[in-house]
C-alpha positions as YAML, in Angstrom:
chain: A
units: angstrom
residues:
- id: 1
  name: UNK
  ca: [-15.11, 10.13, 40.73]
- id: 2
  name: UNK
  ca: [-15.89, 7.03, 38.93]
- id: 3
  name: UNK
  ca: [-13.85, 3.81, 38.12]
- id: 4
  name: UNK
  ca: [-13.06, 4.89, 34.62]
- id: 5
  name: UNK
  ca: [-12.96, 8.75, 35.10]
- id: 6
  name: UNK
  ca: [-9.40, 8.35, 33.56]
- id: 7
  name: UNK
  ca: [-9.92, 5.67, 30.93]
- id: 8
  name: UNK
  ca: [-9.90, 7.47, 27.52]
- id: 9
  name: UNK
  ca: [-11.55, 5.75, 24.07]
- id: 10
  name: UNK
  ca: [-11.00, 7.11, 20.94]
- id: 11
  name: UNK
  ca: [-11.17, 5.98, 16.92]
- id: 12
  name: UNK
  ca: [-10.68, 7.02, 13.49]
- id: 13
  name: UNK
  ca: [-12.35, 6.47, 10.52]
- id: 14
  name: UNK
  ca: [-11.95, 2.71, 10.12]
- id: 15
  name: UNK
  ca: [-14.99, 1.26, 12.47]
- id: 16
  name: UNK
  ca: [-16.62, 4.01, 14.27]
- id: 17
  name: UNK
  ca: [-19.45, 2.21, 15.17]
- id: 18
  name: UNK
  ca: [-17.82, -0.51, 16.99]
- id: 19
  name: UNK
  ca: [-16.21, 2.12, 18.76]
- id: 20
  name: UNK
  ca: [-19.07, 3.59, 20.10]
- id: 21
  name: UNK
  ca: [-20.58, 0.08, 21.06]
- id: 22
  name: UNK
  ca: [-17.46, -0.54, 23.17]
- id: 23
  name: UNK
  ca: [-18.19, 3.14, 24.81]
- id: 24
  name: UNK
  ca: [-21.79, 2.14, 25.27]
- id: 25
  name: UNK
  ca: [-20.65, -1.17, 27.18]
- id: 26
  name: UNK
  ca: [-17.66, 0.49, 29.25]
- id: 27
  name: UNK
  ca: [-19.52, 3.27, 30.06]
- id: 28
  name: UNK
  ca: [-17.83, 6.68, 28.64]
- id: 29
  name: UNK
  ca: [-18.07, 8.57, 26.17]
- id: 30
  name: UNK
  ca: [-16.19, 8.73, 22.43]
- id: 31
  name: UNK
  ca: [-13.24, 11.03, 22.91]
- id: 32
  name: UNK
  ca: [-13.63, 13.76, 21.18]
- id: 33
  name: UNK
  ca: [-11.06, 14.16, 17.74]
- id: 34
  name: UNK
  ca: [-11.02, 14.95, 14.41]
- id: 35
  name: UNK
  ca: [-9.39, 12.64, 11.56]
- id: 36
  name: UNK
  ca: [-9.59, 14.05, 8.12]
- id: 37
  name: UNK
  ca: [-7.90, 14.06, 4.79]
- id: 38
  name: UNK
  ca: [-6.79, 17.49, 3.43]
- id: 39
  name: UNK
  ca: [-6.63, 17.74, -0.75]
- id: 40
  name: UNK
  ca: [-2.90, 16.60, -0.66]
- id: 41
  name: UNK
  ca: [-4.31, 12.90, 0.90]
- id: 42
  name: UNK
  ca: [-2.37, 14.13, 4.43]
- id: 43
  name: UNK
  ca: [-3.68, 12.91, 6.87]
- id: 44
  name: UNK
  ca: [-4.70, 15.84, 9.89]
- id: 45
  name: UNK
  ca: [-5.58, 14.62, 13.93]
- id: 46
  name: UNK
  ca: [-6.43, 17.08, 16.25]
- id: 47
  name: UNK
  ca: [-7.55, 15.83, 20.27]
- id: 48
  name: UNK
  ca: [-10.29, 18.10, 21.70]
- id: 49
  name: UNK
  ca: [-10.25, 17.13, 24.58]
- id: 50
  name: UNK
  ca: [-7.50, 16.95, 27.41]
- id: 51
  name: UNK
  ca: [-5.38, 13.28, 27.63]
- id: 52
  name: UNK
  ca: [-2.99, 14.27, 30.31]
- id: 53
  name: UNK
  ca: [-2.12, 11.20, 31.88]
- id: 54
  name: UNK
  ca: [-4.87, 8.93, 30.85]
- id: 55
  name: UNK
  ca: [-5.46, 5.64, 30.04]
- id: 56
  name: UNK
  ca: [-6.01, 5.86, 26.34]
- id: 57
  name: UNK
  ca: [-7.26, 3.22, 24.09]
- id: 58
  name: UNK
  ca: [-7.40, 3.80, 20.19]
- id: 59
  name: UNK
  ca: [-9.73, 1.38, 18.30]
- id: 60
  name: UNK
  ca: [-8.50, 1.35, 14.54]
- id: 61
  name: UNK
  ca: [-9.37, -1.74, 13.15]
- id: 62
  name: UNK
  ca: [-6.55, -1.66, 9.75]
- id: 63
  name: UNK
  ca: [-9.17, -2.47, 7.71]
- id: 64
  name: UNK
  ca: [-10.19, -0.80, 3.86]
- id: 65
  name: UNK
  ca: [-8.98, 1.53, 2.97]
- id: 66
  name: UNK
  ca: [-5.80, -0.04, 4.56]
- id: 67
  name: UNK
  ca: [-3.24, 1.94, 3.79]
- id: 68
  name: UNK
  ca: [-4.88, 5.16, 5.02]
- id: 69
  name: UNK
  ca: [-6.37, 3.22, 8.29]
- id: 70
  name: UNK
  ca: [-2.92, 2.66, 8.91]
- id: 71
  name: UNK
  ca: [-1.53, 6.06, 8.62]
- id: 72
  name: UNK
  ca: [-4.13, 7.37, 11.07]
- id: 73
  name: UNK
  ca: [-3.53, 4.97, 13.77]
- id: 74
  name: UNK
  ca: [-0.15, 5.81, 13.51]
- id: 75
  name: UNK
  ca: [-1.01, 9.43, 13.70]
- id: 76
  name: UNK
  ca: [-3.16, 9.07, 15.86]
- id: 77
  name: UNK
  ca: [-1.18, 6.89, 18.27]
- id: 78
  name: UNK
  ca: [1.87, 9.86, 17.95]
- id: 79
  name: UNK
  ca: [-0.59, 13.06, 19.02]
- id: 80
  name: UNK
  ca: [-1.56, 11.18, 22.08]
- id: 81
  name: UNK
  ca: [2.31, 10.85, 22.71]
- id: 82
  name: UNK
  ca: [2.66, 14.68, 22.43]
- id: 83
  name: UNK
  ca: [-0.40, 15.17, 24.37]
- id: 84
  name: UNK
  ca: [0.60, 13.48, 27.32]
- id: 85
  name: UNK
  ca: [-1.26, 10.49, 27.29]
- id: 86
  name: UNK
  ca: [-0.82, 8.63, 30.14]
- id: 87
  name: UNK
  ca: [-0.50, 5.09, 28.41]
- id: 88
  name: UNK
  ca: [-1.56, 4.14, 24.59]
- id: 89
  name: UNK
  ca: [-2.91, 0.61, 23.46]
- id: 90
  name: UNK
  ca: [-3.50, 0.66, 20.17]
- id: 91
  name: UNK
  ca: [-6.57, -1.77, 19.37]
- id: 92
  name: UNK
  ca: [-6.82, -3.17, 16.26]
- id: 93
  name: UNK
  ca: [-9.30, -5.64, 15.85]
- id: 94
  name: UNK
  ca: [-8.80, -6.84, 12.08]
- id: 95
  name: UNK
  ca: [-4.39, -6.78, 11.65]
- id: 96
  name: UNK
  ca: [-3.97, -6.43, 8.34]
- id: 97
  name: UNK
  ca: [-0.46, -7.68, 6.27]
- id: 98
  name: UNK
  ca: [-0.67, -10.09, 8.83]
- id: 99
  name: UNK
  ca: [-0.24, -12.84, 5.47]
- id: 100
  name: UNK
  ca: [3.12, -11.53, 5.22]
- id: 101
  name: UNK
  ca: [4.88, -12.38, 8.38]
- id: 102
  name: UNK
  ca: [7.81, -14.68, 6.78]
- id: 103
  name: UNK
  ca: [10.09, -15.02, 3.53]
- id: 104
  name: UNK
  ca: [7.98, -17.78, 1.80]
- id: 105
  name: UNK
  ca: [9.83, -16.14, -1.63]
- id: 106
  name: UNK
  ca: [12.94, -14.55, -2.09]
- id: 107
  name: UNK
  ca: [13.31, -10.89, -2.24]
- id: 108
  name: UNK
  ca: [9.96, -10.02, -0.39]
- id: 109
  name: UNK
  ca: [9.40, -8.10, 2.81]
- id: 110
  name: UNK
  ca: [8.13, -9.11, 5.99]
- id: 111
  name: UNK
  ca: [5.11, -6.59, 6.41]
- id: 112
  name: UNK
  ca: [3.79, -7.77, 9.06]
- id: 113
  name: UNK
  ca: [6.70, -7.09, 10.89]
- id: 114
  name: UNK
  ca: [7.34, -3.74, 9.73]
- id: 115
  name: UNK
  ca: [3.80, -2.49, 10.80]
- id: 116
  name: UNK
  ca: [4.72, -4.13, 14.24]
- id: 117
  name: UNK
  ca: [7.68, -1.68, 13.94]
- id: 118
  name: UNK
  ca: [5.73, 1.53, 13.32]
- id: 119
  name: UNK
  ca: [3.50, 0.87, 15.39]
- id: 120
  name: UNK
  ca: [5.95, 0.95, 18.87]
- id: 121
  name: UNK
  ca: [8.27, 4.21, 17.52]
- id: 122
  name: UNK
  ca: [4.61, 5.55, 16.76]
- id: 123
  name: UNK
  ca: [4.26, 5.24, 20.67]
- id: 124
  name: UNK
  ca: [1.83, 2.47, 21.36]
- id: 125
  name: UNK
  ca: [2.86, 0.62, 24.85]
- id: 126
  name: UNK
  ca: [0.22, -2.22, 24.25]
- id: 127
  name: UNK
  ca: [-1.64, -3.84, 21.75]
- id: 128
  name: UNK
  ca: [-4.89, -5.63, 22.00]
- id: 129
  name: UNK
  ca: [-6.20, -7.21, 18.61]
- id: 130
  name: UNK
  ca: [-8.65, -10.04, 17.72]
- id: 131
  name: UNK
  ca: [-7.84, -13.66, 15.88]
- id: 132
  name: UNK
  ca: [-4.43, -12.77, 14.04]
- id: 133
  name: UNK
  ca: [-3.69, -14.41, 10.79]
- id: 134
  name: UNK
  ca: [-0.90, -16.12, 12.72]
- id: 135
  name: UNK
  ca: [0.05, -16.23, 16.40]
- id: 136
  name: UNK
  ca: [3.62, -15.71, 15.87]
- id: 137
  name: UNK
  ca: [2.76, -12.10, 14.93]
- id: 138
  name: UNK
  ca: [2.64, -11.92, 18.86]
- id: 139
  name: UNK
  ca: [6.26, -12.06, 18.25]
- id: 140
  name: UNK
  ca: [7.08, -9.13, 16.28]
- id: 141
  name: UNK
  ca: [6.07, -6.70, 19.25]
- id: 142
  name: UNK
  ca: [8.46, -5.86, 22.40]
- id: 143
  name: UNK
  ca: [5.55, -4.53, 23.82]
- id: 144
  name: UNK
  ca: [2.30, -6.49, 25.77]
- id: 145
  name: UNK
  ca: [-0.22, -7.88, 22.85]
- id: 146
  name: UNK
  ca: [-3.39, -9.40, 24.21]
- id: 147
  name: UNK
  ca: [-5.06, -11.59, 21.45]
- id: 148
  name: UNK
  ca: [-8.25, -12.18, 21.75]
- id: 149
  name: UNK
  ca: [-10.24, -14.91, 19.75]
- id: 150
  name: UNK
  ca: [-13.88, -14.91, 18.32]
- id: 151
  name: UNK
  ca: [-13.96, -18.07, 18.85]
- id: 152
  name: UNK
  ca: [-16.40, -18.56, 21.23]
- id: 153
  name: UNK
  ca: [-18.70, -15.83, 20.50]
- id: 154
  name: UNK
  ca: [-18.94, -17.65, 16.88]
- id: 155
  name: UNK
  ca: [-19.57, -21.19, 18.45]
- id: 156
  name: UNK
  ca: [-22.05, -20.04, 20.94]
- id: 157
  name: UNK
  ca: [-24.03, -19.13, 17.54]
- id: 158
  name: UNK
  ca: [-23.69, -22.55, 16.08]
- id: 159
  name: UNK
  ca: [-24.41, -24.14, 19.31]
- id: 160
  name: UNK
  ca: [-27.96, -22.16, 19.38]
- id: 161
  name: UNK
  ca: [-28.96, -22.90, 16.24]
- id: 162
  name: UNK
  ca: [-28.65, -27.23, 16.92]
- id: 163
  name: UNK
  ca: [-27.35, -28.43, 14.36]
- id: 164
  name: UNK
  ca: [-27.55, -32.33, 14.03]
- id: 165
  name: UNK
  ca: [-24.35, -33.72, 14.54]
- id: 166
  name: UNK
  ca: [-21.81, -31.14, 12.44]
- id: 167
  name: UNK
  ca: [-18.59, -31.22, 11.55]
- id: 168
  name: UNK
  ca: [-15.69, -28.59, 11.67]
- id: 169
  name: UNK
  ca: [-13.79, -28.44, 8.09]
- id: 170
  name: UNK
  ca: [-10.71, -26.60, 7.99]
- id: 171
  name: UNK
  ca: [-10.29, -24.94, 4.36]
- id: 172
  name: UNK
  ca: [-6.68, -25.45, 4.61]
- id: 173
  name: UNK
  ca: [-3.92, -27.22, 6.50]
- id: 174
  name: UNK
  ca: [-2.54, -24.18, 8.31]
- id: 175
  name: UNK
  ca: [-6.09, -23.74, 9.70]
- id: 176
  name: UNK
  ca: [-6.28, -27.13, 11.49]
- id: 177
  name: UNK
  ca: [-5.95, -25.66, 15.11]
- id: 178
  name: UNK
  ca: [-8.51, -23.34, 14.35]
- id: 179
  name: UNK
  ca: [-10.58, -26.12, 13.43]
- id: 180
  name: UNK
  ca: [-10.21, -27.69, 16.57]
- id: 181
  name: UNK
  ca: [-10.47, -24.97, 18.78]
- id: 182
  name: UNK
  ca: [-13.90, -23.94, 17.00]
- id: 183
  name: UNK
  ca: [-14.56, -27.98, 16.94]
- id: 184
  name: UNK
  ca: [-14.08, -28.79, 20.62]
- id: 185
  name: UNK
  ca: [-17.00, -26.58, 21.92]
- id: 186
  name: UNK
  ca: [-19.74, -27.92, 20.04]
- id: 187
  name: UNK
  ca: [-18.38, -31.62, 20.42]
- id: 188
  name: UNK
  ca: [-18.27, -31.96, 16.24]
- id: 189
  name: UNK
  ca: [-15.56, -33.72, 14.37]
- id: 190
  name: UNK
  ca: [-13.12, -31.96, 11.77]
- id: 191
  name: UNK
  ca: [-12.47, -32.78, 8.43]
- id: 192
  name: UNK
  ca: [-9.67, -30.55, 6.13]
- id: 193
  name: UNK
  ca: [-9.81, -29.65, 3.02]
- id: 194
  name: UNK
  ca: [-6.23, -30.13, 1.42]
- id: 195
  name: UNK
  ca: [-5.67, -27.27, -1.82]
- id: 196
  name: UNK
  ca: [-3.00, -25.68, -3.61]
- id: 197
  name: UNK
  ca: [-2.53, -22.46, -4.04]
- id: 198
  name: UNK
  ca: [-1.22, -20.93, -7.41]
- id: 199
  name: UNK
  ca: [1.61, -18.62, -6.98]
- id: 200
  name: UNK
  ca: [0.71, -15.14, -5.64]
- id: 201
  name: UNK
  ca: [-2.97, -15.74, -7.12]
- id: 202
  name: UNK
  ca: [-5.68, -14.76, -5.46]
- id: 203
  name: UNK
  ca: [-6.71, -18.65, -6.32]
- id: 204
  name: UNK
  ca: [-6.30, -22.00, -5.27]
- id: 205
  name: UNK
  ca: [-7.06, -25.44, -5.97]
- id: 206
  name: UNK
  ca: [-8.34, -27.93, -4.23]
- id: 207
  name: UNK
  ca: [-6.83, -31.39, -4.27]
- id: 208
  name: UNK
  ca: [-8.69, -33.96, -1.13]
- id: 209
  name: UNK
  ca: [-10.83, -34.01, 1.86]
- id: 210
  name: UNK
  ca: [-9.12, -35.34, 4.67]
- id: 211
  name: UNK
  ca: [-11.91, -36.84, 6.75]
- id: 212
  name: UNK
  ca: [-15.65, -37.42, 6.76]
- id: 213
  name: UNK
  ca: [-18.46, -35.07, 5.79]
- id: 214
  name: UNK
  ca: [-20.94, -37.48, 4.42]
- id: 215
  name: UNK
  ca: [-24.69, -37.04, 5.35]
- id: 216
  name: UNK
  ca: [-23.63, -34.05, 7.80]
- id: 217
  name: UNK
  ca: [-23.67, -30.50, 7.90]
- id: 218
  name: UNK
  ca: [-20.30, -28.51, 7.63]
- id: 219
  name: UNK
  ca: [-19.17, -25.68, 9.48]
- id: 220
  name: UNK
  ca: [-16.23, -24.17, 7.11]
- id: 221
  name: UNK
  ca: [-13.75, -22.07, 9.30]
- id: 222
  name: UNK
  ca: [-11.19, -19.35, 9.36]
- id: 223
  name: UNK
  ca: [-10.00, -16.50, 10.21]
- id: 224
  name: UNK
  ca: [-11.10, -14.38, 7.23]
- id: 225
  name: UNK
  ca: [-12.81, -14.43, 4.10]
- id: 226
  name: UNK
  ca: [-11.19, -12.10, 1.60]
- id: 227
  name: UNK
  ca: [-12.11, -12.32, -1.87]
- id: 228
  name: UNK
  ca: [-14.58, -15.72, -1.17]
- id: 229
  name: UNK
  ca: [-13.06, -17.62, -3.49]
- id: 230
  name: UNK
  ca: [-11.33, -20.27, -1.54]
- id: 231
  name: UNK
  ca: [-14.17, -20.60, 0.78]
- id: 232
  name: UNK
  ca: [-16.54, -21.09, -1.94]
- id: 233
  name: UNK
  ca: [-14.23, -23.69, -3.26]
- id: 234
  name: UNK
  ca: [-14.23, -25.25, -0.57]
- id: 235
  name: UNK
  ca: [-18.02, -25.51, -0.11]
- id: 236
  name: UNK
  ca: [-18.35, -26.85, -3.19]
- id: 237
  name: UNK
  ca: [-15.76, -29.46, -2.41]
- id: 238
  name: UNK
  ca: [-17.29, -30.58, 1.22]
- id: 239
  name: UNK
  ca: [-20.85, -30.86, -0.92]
- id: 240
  name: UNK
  ca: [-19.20, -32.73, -3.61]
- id: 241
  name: UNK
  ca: [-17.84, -35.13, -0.56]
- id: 242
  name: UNK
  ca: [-21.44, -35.73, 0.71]
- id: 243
  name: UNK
  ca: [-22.54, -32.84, 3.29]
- id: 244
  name: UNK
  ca: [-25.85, -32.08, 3.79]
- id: 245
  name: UNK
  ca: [-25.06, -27.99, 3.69]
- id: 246
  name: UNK
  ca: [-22.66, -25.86, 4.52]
- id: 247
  name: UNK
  ca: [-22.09, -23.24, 6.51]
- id: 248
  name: UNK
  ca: [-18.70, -20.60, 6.96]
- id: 249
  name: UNK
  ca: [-17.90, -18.77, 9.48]
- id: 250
  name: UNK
  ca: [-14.97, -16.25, 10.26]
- id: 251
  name: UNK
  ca: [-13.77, -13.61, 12.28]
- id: 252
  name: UNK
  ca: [-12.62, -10.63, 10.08]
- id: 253
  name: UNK
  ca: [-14.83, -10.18, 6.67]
- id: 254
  name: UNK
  ca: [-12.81, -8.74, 4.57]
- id: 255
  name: UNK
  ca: [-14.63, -8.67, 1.16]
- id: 256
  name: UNK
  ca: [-12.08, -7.79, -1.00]
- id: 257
  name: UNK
  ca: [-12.35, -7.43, -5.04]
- id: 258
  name: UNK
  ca: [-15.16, -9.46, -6.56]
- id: 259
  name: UNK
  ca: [-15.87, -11.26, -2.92]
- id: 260
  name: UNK
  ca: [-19.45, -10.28, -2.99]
- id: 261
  name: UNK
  ca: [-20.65, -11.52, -6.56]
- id: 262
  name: UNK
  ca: [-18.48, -14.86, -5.26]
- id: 263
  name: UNK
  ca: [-20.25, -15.31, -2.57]
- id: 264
  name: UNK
  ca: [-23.55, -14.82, -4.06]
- id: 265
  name: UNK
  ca: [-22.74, -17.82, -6.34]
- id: 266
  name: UNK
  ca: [-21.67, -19.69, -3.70]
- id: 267
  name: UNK
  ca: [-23.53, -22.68, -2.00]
- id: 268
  name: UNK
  ca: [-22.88, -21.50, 1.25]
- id: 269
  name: UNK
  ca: [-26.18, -21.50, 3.49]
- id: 270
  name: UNK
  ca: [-24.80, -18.81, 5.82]
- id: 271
  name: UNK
  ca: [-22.07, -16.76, 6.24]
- id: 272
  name: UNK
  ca: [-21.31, -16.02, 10.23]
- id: 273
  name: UNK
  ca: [-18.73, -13.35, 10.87]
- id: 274
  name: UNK
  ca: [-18.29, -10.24, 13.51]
- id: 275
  name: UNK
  ca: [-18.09, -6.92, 13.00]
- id: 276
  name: UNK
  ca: [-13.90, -6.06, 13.61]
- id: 277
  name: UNK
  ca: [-14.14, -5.28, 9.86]
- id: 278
  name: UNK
  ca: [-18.31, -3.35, 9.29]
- id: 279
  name: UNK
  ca: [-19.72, -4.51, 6.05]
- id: 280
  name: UNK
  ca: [-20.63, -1.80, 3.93]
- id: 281
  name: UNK
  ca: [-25.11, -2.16, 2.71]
- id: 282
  name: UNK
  ca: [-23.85, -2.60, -0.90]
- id: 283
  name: UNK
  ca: [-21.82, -6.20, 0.43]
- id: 284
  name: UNK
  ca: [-24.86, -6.96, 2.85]
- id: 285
  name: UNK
  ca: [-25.83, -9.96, 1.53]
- id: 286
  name: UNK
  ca: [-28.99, -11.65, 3.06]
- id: 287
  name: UNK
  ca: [-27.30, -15.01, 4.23]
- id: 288
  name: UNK
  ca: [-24.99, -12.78, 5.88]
- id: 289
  name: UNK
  ca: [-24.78, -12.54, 10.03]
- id: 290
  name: UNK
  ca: [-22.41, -10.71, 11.82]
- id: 291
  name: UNK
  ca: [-21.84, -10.99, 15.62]
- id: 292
  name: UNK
  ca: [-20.71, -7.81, 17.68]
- id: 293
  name: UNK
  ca: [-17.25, -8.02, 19.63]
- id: 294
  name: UNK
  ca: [-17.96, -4.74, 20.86]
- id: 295
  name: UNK
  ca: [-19.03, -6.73, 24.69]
- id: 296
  name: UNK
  ca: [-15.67, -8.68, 24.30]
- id: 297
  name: UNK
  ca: [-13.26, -5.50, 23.63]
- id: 298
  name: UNK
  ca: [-14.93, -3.88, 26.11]
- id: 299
  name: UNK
  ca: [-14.79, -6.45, 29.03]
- id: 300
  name: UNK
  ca: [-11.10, -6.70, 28.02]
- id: 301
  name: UNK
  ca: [-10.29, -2.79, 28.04]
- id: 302
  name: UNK
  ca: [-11.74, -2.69, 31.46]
- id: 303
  name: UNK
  ca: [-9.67, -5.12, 32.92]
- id: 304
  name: UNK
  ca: [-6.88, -3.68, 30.94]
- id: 305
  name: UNK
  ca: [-7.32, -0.42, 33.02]
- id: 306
  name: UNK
  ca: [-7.83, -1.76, 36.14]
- id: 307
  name: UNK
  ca: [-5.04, -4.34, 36.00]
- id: 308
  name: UNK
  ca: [-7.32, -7.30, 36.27]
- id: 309
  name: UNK
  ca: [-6.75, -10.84, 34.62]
- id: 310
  name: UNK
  ca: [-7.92, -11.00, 30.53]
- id: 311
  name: UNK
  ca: [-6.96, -14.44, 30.96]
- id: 312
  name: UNK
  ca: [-9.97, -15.01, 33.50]
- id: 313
  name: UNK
  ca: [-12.39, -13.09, 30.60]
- id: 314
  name: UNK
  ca: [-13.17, -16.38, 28.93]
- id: 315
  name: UNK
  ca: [-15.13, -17.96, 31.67]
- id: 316
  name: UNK
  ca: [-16.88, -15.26, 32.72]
- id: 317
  name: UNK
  ca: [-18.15, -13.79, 28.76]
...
């Protein structure tokens, strides 16, 4: 019998191939399941295999379509219940809604919250995501959530490529810490970029640069880029304000609407993201690189299972 004879990996339809890159690194296979859509848009999951009191992890990333990648985690997550799994932890690398988690307007919902919700009466007894929208999410769960950060798999890629003396620009003030976190590695300054955003708009507008970019390259980051438009702002902004090029970098590319024709506009040298969200060929552009987390989710499952420290995982990946 091997360590993991009892450790169970499954996925829907949202990021199968990270999924099987996290199998390849833990060493077992992709359970075996099917997740379709019938004619009616229900959603149908049937195990074939047995999950009797195994350590089950479901990787679902709640990425496009979200709706539907939501509904089959949560399906998902409820026929392991029935089946007898041993323990569920629901991973999710890319939380979506996560935007919405307070009452910035009256009359709105908190849907970050309710997916929180669903997803413990679903069944799930732990959750392991990457790089939420905001930490306090954390909150919304009475069960264990490990969040884990791309943070240093994305700085290890900056720090290779030697850039003369960068600096970190946050694209927003509720991104500062970010900034810093990513910042502190490669020994670079930060610099914000102060904006406005316009109501429920998918827009904003930018208003100052809080720092120093002059004669340096900048390293725009956060935790997604959805429709590119504030990041290309942005990077027009920081090369307005004297930097040499610029660079962005995130952890969930979410490419939303007209992101792609955005981006190709954009001044932006590279774009450096992961794959919790996979990019589609047709939004593939060429200054594009995307870093696997696959090693990462897969160091952290393991010690998951076995009870070991995720804490320690830092200093040893």
């Amino acid at each position: 019998m091997g360590l993991y004879d009892e450790l169970s990996i499954f996925t829907g339809n949202a990021n199968p191939e990270l999924a099987k890159a996290v199998c390849r690194y833990v060493g077992v296979p992709l359970g075996r399941m099917d997740v379709f859509e019938f004619s009616n848009e229900n959603t149908f999951v049937k195990i074939n295999e047995s999950v009797r009191g195994n350590d089950v992890f479901i990787i679902q990333p709640t990425s496009s379509p979200v709706n539907r990648s939501i509904m089959e985690l949560l399906i998902i997550i409820d026929a392991m219940k029935r089946a007898s799994a041993g323990r569920i932890t629901a991973v999710i690398p890319y939380y979506s809604y996560g935007r919405t988690d307070k009452k910035d307007q009256p009359r709105v919902p908190i849907t970050a919250r309710l997916i929180a919700d669903m997803l413990q009466v679903a069944g799930a007894e732990r959750v392991l995501t990457i790089d939420l929208h905001a930490g306090q999410i954390q909150g919304f769960f009475n069960i264990p959530v490990d969040e884990l950060t791309a943070t240093y798999l994305l700085t290890d890629y900056f720090k290779q490529k030697r850039l003369s003396n960068p600096v970190v620009v946050s694209p927003d003030l509720g991104s500062v810490k970010r900034a810093r976190s990513f910042a502190e590695p490669l020994g670079a300054s930060i610099a914000i970029v102060e904006k406005r955003r316009v109501g429920n708009q998918d827009k904003s507008e930018v208003m100052n640069l809080i720092g120093t970019v002059k004669g340096q390259p900048a390293i725009l980051v956060d935790d997604e880029i959805d429709t590119g438009g504030s990041i290309t702002q942005a990077a027009r902004a920081v090369l307005e304000f004297g930097a040499t090029e610029v660079y962005a970098c995130c952890a969930h590319p979410v490419l939303s609407g007209a992101a792609v024709s955005i981006l190709q506009d954009s001044p932006l040298t590279e774009i450096v993201c992961t794959d919790t969200i996979p990019i589609p060929p047709e939004k593939m552009l060429p200054n594009i690189t995307v870093l696997s987390v696959a090693n990462l989710l897969g160091e952290t499952i393991q010690r998951i299972h076995t009870g070991a420290s995720v804490g320690m995982l830092f200093r040893q990946i």
